[in-house]
N, C-alpha and C positions, 0 to 999 in steps of 0.2 A: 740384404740382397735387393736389388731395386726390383720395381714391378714391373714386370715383363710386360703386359696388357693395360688396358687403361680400362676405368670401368662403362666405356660407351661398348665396349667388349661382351659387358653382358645381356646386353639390347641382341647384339648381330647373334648370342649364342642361342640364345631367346626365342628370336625370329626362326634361326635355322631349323630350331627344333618342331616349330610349330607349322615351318612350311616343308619340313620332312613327315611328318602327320599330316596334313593336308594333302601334297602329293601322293602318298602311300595309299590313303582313303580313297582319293579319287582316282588312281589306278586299279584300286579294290571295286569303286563302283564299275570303272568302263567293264572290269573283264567277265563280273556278275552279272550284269545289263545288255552287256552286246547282242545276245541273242533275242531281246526283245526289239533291235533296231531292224527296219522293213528291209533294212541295205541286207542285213545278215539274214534274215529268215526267207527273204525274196518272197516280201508279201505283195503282190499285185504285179511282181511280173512273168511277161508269159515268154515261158520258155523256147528255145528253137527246136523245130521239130520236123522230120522228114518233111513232111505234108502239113500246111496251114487246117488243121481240123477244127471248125467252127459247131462248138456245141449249140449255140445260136441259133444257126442254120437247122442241122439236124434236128434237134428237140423243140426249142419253139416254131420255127418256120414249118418241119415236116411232119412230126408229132413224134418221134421216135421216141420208145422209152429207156430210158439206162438200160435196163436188163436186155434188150435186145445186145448189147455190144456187151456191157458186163456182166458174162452170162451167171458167173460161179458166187455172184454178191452176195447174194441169199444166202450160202450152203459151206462157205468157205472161208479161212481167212482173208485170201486176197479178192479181190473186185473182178478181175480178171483184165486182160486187155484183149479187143476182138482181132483174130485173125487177118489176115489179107481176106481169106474168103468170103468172112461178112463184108468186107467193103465191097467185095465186086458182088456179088447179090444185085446191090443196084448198080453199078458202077460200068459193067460189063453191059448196059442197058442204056445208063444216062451218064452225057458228059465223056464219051468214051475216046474224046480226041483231045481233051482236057491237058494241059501242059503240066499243070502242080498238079494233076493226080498222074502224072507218067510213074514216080516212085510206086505206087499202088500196083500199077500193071506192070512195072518189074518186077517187082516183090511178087506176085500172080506167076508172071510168065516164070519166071530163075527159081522158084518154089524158097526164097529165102524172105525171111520175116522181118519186119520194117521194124528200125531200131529207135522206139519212143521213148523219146526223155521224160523221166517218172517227174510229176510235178510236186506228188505227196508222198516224198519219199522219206520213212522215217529212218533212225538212227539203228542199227543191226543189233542195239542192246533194250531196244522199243520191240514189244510183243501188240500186234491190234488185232486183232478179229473182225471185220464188217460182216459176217454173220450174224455173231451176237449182238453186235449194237444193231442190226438191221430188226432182229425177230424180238427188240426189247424195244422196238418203238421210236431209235432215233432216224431220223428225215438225212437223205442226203447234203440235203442245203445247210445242215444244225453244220456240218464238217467243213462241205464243202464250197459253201457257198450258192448263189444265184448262179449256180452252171449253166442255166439254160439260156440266160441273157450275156456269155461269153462269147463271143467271135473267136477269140483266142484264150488259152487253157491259162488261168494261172492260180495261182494258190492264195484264197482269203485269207485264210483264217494262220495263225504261226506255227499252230500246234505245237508248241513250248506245254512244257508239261503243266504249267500253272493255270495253265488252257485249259487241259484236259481232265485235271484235275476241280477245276469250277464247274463242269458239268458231272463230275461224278460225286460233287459233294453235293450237288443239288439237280440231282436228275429230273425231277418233278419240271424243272422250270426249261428242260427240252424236248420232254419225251408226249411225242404222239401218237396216234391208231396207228395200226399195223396196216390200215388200207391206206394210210397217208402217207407213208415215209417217201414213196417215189415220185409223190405231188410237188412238183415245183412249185405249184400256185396256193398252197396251203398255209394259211394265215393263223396263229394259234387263236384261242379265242381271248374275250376279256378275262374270264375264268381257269387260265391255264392253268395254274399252281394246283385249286381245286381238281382241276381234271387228269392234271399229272400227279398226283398223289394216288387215284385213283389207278390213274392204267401200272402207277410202281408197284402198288401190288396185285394188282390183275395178272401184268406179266412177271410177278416173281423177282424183280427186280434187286438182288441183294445190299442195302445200300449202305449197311455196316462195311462190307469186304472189298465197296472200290475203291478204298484210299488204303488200301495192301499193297506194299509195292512189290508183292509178287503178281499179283492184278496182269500189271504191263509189264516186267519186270521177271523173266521164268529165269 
């Protein structure tokens, strides 16, 4: 029987196979990786939101501190988001013909709640606490970045688990005073590791059990 194929035949079969592995690989890496891309995680930009709220303004320009708007930080899992009511405090006093604060003074007057696009919004099978990472020493800024030099809100850091998991296998190398966590301007020292080893068990830190993924994980 004569030969079907010729043998330049086993070069193209060759090829095939080795750019069928190759394709497969790197559709394996995009779909592993993607979530580290800034496109997907929407690291650095800022979201649309009723009202252009400048943390900027607020906290460095006026001195405000988180806890005045995030009142439940401390004590709760969530941070909270402040009321209409806390806006007009001052609002109803200063700025009060203000065109991008009219949302504010509807929301005020129609007694309905301004619908703020969550910026750190984790995944519904993510468990976080900002109480306990707050009363263990970690800084707002370790999360969320330089908020206080924001104009507009947007999200540092990716919080991919690989994330968050780098600081729970070495908490020493974020955790500071319990009077500094809401310091924007707090610089760790030369001595951090040293100092954070110390506050990990000062504050009881458990640091066998944060890579449990019942941890974040219930």
């Amino acid at each position: 029987m004569a030969q079907v194929f010729g043998r330049s035949m086993n070069w193209v079969a060759t090829a095939s196979i080795i750019g069928g592995v190759v394709v497969l690989g790197t559709a394996l890496g995009v779909l592993l990786n993607i979530n580290r891309l800034d496109y997907v995680s929407q690291v650095g930009v800022a979201r649309d939101q009723p009202v252009p709220f400048s943390h900027k303004h607020h906290v460095t320009g006026i001195g405000i501190d988180c806890r005045y708007c995030h009142t439940s930080v401390e004590e709760s899992a969530f941070a909270g988001i402040p009321p209409t009511e806390t806006c007009m405090t001052c609002h109803s006093l200063l700025w009060t013909e203000a065109a991008m604060l009219e949302p504010v003074r509807a929301s005020f007057r129609d007694n309905k709640p301004l619908q703020w696009t969550r910026v750190h919004d984790l995944p519904d099978f993510v468990y976080f606490k900002h109480d306990i990472h707050v009363n263990k020493g970690i800084g707002c800024q370790s999360c969320h970045g330089q908020v206080d030099q924001m104009p507009l809100m947007y999200k540092e850091k990716t919080l991919n688990m690989e994330w968050c998991l780098e600081c729970h296998r070495a908490p020493e190398e974020q955790i500071r005073p319990r009077e500094e966590v809401f310091n924007m301007n707090w610089s760790p020292p030369i001595d951090q590791i040293e100092l954070g080893r110390r506050l990990v068990e000062q504050y009881d830190v458990q640091t066998k059990q944060l890579t449990d993924c019942s941890i974040c994980h219930l």
